[in-house]
C-alpha positions, 0 to 999 in steps of 0.5 A: 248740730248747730244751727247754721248746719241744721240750716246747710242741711235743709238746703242741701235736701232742697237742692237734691229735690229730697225737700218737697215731692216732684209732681207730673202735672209741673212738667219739666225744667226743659219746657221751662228753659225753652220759655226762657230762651223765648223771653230772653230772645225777646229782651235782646231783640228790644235792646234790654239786655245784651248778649252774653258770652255763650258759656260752656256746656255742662259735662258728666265730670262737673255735676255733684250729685243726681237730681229728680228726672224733672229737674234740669242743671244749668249754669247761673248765667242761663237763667239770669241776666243785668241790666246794665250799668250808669253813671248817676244823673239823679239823686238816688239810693245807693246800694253798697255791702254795707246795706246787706244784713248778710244773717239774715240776708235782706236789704236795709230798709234805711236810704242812703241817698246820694247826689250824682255829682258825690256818686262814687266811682262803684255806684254804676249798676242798675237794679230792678225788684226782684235782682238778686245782688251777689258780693263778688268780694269775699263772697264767703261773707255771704253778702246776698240779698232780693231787691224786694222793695220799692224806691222812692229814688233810683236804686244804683248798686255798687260794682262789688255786687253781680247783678242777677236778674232771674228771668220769667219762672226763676223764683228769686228767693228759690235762686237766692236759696240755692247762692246761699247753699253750701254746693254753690259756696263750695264752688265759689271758693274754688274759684275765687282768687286773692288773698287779703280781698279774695273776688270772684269774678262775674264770668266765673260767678255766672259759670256755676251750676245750680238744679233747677226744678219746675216753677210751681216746685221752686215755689214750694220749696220755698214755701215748704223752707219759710214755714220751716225756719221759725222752728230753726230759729227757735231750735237756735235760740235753745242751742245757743241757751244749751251752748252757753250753759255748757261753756259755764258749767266747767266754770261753775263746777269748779267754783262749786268744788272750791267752795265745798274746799274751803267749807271743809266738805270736800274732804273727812276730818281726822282728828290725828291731824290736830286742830286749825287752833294748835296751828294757829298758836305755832303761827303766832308764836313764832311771829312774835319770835321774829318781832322779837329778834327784830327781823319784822314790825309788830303790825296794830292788832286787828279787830277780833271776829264778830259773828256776823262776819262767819258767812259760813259754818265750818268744821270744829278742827277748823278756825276763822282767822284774819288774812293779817294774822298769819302772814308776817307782812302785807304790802303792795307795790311802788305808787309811781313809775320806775326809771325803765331802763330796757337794757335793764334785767329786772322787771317791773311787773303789776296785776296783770303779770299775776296768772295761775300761780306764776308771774308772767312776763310779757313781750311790753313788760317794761325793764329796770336796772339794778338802781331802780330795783335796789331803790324799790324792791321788796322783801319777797320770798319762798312764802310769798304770796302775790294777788292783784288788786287794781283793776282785774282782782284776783289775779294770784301768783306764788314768787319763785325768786323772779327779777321783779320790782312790783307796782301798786296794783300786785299786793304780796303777803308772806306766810308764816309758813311755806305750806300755807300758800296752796291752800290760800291759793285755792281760797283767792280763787274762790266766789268768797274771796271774789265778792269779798274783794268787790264788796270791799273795793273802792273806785267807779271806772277801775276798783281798788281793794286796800291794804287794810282790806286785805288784812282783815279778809277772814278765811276758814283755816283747816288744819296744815295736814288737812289742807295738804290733802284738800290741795291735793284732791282739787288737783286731782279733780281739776284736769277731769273738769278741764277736760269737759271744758274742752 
């Protein structure tokens, strides 16, 4: 339960009477109406208030759910009333939603003063301490608060607000409880008309109907809600700390399944899979095959692998090698900008065109025509690997014979032989490579890995028949850990 519902709950119990115990010596909502029928008499014989439209009687059909024999329900507009409304005449603080914490539901202790001559057209109603002030537009914001504190200038509030002024033995904070319960906010939402700005109207608003218990038990409900909400806040603060640890667990267990991968502990060895050695001998063999009958360049040789530059230890089957030693190119893309042509079929397509494996083409992928792709393609193909490099790092797709031109920010490698690129997938999507990638990179605001970079990346390369069944054992853990996910 999160806490805001923690919260709805307790609302919901006080508003029942569930929350404190009903107490004789309290007496009665009704004795309590009666004194506020006298006071209100009272305010409309001396012109401080104005009459209202009587509103209409409450029937069986309207009321949600029973409530303590003491209790009264009544509509809002019987227990409060405005002030009225002017125009400014003085400097005064202006109050408008803006002033509202609608979190934490109080007031803004900063003053936002105005003259009348630059008043705006809202600034009109008049508030007192102790009104509570109601957000008729879009009230599901829940923009309401008590006017709790004194002013240096007279407080004007915005017409976007209700002004509800509880009457003698309505506790303000008791009333702004019960505007805040989620009873009341499910009538508001009833009523309330429009789309892009819904509004509840003051008639409508002053229509609803709260419980209404004695004044001495509205006082310790509240009471009784104050001393409670520290532990709601801190019941929040461990929610929170247990949801966000929920959220990254998924992402921390699969980092932790790839890097016991990569350090071959995830699956056995079998030593009828031969050794990472044999394979890399194939590999290179047949690199120098290709050199020889002119079908690649021989690239400068890389520097050899130094111990202490092994971050981990591995299987003895297994061999440290360099990214460059068994790919039979490494590029990237144009460093410039293409001639778009959206008539074009080909695309031009960087990093972020790099998702999970495949090249994404998005609604604002630019186009090309077949000049501009002639002019700037590369050798991609079947074993063709292809990561970004630029700005968000890391970002890997396999090419499956796509109309693409690339840009400086897709590097793209091709393997010696097809079946390694699942395996190197896995081996980009690590914390390894990642930090690698960052520690490598260069620039302040937008981080760049270099071509040189990339080729001297050292991976831990298993035998092809191992990394088979290590592809396929993540494969089948993945949808379990993405299922907890969601």
């Amino acid at each position: 339960m999160k806490a805001q519902d923690l919260k709805n709950s307790i609302l919901q119990l006080a508003i029942q009477g569930k929350l404190v115990g009903q107490r004789e010596e309290e007496g009665t909502a009704r004795e309590l109406l009666k004194k506020i029928d006298a006071e209100k008499q009272a305010l409309l014989k001396d012109g401080k208030i104005k009459k209202q439209k009587a509103l209409p009687g409450i029937t069986e059909d309207e009321i949600p759910f029973e409530i303590p024999e003491s209790w009264e329900w009544v509509r809002l507009g019987e227990i409060t009333h405005n002030w009225g409304q002017k125009k400014p005449d003085v400097t005064f603080d202006y109050i408008d939603v803006g002033s509202i914490d609608n979190i934490k539901g109080i007031l803004s202790n900063n003053e936002n003063l105005m003259n009348p001559e630059d008043a705006p057209s809202r600034a009109r109603k008049i508030v007192k301490e102790g009104t509570v002030l109601y957000s008729t537009v879009r009230p599901y914001l829940l923009n309401i608060c008590i006017v709790d504190k004194e002013f240096v200038h007279e407080p004007i509030a915005s017409t976007a607000f209700a002004v509800l002024h509880p009457f003698n033995g309505i506790n303000s904070y008791f009333l702004y409880l019960v505007l805040r319960s989620p009873m009341f906010s499910s009538y508001v939402s009833s009523v309330m008309k429009g789309v892009a700005y819904p509004a509840i109207n003051d008639n409508s608003l002053l229509g609803g109907l709260l419980p209404l218990p004695p004044q001495a038990e509205q006082k310790r409900i509240v009471a009784k809600i104050e001393a409670l909400m520290p532990y709601i806040d801190q019941y929040d603060a461990a929610y929170s700390e247990v949801e966000a640890l929920n959220k990254k667990f998924p992402e921390e267990l699969k980092k932790s399944i790839l890097q016991y991968a990569i350090q071959g502990k995830l699956v056995m060895q079998r030593k009828e899979e031969g050794t990472a050695e044999v394979l890399y001998q194939q590999i290179q063999a047949e690199k120098q095959k290709l050199i020889k009958e002119g079908k690649i360049k021989k690239a400068k040789a890389l520097p050899e692998i130094t111990d202490d530059e092994i971050p981990f230890d591995i299987p003895e089957s297994w061999k440290w090698v360099r990214l460059g030693e068994i790919v039979s190119i490494l590029g990237d893309g144009i460093h410039g900008t293409p001639i778009y042509n959206e008539k074009g079929d080909y695309y031009f397509i960087n990093g972020n065109n790099l998702n999970e494996g495949i090249i994404e083409i998005k609604d604002n992928t630019k186009k090309v025509d077949v000049e501009q792709f002639h002019k700037h393609k590369r050798e991609l193909n079947k074993n063709t690997v292809l990561v970004s490099i630029n700005g968000t790092i890391g970002n890997i797709a396999f090419y499956s014979g796509e109309k693409v031109i690339l840009g400086k920010s897709a590097c793209y490698f091709n393997l010696m032989i097809e079946n390694l690129k699942y395996y190197l997938y896995l081996i980009i999507k690590t914390k390894y490579f990642t930090d690698y990638a960052i520690k490598r990179a260069t620039g302040t605001t937008i981080k760049n890995v270099s071509l040189m970079a990339m080729k001297e990346f050292i991976l831990p390369l298993p035998p092809l028949a191992e990394q088979k069944r290590i592809v396929a054992k993540i494969e089948a853990l993945m949808p379990y850990i993405d299922k907890y996910e969601c």
